[in-house]
N, C-alpha and C positions, 0 to 999 in steps of 0.2 A: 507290688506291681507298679506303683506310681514312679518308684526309683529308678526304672529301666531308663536310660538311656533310647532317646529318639533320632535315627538317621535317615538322610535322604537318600531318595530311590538311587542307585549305582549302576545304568543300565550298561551291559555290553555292548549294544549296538545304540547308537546315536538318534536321534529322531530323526524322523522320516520327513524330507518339507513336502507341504503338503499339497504346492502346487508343482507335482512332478509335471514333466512331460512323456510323450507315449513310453513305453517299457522299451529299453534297451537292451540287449545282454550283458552280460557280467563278464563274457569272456574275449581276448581279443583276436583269436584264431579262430574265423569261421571252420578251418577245413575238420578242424580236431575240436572244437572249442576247449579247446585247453586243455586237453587230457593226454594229446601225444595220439593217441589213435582216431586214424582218420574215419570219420562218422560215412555208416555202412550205406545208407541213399547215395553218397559221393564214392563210394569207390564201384559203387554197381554202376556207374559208368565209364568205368575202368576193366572190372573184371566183372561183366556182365552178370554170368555162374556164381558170384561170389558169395561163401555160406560159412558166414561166421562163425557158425559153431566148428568148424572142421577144417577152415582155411586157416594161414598164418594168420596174425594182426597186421595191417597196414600202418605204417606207423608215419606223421607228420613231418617233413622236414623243415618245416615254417617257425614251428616254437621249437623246439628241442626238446621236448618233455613228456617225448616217449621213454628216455630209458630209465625215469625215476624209480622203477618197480626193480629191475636189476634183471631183465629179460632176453637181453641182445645174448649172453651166454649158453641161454637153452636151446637157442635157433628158433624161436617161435614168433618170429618180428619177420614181417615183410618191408625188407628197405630200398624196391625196388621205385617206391612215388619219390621222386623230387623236387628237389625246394621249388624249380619250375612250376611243374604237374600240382604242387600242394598250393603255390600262389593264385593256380587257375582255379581249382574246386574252393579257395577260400573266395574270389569272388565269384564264384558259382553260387554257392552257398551265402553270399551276402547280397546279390542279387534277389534269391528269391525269398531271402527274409525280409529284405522292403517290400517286394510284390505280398506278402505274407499282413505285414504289418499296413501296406495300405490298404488290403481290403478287409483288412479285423477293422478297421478306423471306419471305411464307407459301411461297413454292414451296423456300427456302432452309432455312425451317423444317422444313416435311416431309423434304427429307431428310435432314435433322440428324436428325430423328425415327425416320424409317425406320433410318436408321444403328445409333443408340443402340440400337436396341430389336434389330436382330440382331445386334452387340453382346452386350448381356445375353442373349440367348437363348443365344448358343455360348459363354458364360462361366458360366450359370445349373448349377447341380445339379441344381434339380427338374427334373424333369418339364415342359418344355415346351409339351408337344401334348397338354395334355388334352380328353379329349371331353368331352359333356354330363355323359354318366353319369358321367366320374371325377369331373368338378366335385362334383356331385350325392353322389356317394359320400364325398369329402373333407369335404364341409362335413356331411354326415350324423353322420362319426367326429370331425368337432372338438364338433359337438352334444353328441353322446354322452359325452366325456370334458367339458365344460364342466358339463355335467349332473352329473358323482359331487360326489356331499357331502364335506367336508371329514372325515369319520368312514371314511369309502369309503375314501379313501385311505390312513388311518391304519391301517388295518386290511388293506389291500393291503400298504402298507409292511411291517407286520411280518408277513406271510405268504408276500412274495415275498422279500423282502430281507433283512430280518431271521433270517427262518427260524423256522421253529413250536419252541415249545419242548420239543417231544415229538421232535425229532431230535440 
C-alpha cells in the first residue's frame, strides 16, 4: 500500500474566486442565449398564439447557431425574425434581466438588513424599544447636560468628587 504513488488533485474546472460579483450569464445572446432558438417569452410578442409544441422553431439571427442541429432541411425552423427583430428582443431581454437582477440584489439586501439590525438589537445594551416619550426624554437630558457651562462643571467637580473642603 505504502508504494502507491501520491498525486495532486487534477481538477477540470479551475477555482472559483471567491469574491465574485452578482451572477452573470454565461451566454452572450440574450435573444436565444446561445442555442440558436429564440426563447419562447420573446417570441410571444411576436406571435402572440405562439405554441411551441406545434409551431415552427423561431430561430436567432444574432449568433448563427441555430443550424448546428442540421434542421433548415426538414423545414421546421422559422427564419422569418431578423438580425433587426433578434437585436431588439436581445435588448429586450437584457433589459429585463437587469430589472431581474436588481431586484434579486434589493430583496437580498433587505434581508441582510433585517438580519443585521436583529443582530445588533440582541447584542445592543441600550435600550432597544424606546417609546416617543423616552426618545423625547433622552434627548431632553443630553440638552440639559450639553447646556452646563465649562465653570458648571468645575464646580460639580470639586463638590461631588473632590469633596468640599469643610469635610
Amino acid at each position: 500500500m505504502s508504494e502507491l504513488p501520491i498525486f495532486e488533485r487534477s481538477p477540470i474546472l479551475p477555482n472559483e474566486v471567491e469574491d465574485k460579483e452578482i451572477w452573470r450569464p454565461g451566454w452572450n445572446c440574450f435573444c436565444c442565449q446561445d442555442t440558436g432558438q429564440i426563447q419562447a417569452h420573446l417570441v410571444r410578442r411576436i406571435i402572440p398564439d405562439y405554441d411551441h409544441n406545434r409551431d415552427r422553431i423561431p430561430v436567432c439571427q444574432g449568433c448563427n447557431k441555430f443550424d448546428r442541429h442540421n434542421l433548415m432541411e426538414y423545414g421546421v425552423l422559422d427564419t422569418r425574425f431578423d438580425l433587426f427583430l433578434c437585436k431588439k428582443l436581445d435588448a429586450i431581454s437584457r433589459s429585463e434581466w437587469k430589472k431581474v437582477t436588481e431586484k434579486k440584489f434589493e430583496k437580498y439586501k433587505k434581508q441582510l438588513d433585517i438580519a443585521t439590525s436583529q443582530i445588533s438589537k440582541s447584542h445592543s445594551l441600550a435600550s432597544s424599544d424606546r417609546t416617543l416619550n423616552d426618545d423625547r426624554e433622552v434627548q431632553q437630558r443630553k440638552a440639559e447636560i450639553e447646556a452646563i457651562s465649562p465653570e458648571q462643571w468645575k464646580a460639580m467637580n470639586e463638590s461631588y468628587l473632590v469633596g468640599k473642603k469643610d469635610e
